[in-house]
N, C-alpha and C positions, 0 to 999 in steps of 0.2 A: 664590402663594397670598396672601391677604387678610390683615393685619396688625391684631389688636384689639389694645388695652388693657383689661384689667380691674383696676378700686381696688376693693379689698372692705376692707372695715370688719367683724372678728369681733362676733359676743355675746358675753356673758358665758360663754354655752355653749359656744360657737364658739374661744374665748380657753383654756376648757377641754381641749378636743381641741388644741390647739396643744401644749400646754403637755405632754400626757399623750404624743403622735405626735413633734414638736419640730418644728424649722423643715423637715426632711430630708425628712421623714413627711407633710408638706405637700405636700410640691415632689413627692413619690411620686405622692400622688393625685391634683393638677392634671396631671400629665403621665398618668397611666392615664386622666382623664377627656377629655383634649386629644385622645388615641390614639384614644378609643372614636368621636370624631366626625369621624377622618379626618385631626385637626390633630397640631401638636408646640406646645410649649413653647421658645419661643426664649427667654426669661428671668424671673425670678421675685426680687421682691425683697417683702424684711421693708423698714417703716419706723418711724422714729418720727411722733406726730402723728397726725390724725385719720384717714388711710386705712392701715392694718395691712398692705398688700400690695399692689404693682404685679406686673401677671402681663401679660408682650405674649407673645400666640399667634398661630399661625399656624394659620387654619380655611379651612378650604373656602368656605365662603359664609355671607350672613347668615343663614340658617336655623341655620345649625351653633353662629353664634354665639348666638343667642335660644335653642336650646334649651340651650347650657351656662349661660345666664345664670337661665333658668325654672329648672333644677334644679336650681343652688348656691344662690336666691333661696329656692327650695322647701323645705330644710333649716330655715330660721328662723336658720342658725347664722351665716350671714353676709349682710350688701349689700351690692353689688356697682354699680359703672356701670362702661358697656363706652363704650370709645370705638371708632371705626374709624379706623385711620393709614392715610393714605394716605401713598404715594412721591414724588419729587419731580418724577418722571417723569409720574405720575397728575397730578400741579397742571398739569404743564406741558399735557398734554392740554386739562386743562378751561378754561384759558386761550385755547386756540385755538379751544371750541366757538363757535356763535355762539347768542347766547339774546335769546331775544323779552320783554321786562320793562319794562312802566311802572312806575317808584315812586309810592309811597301821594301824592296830591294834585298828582301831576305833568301 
């Protein structure tokens, strides 16, 4: 299954619910929200610094991940950037494809 990251940065509002739910209460709702699209929650961490929360899940595909990212964006309580992980396996594929590419002024 497909390997995201998400860093969400709380609001003030956001920073609210933390505090009122805790870190545990958190980690409850990413995992029922991860459940609801098919995925799990391989890990969840609190940090110091400008992103509040690394969250790597495992979803279905990129639909799955766009609509978790619309509806935690949708709240106002957090933002969020997703990344996709690929495997080392996955690199080693796309290394072998073959690709058709002039560079810019080439």
């Amino acid at each position: 299954m497909p390997k995201y990251l998400i860093q969400a940065t709380y609001t003030a509002d956001g920073l609210k619910g933390v505090l009122r739910d805790g870190g545990t209460g958190r980690r409850q709702a990413v995992e029922r929200m991860a459940e609801s699209v098919g995925g799990r929650v391989e890990q969840m961490y609190f940090a110091f610094g400008e992103t509040d929360t690394y969250v790597v899940l495992d979803l279905p595909n990129n639909a799955a991940s766009a609509a978790v990212g619309l509806t935690i964006s949708a709240t106002g309580a957090v933002r969020t950037k997703t990344t996709v992980l690929l495997t080392t396996e996955e690199i080693d594929d796309a290394t072998r494809m073959e690709v058709a590419y002039r560079a810019p002024g080439a």
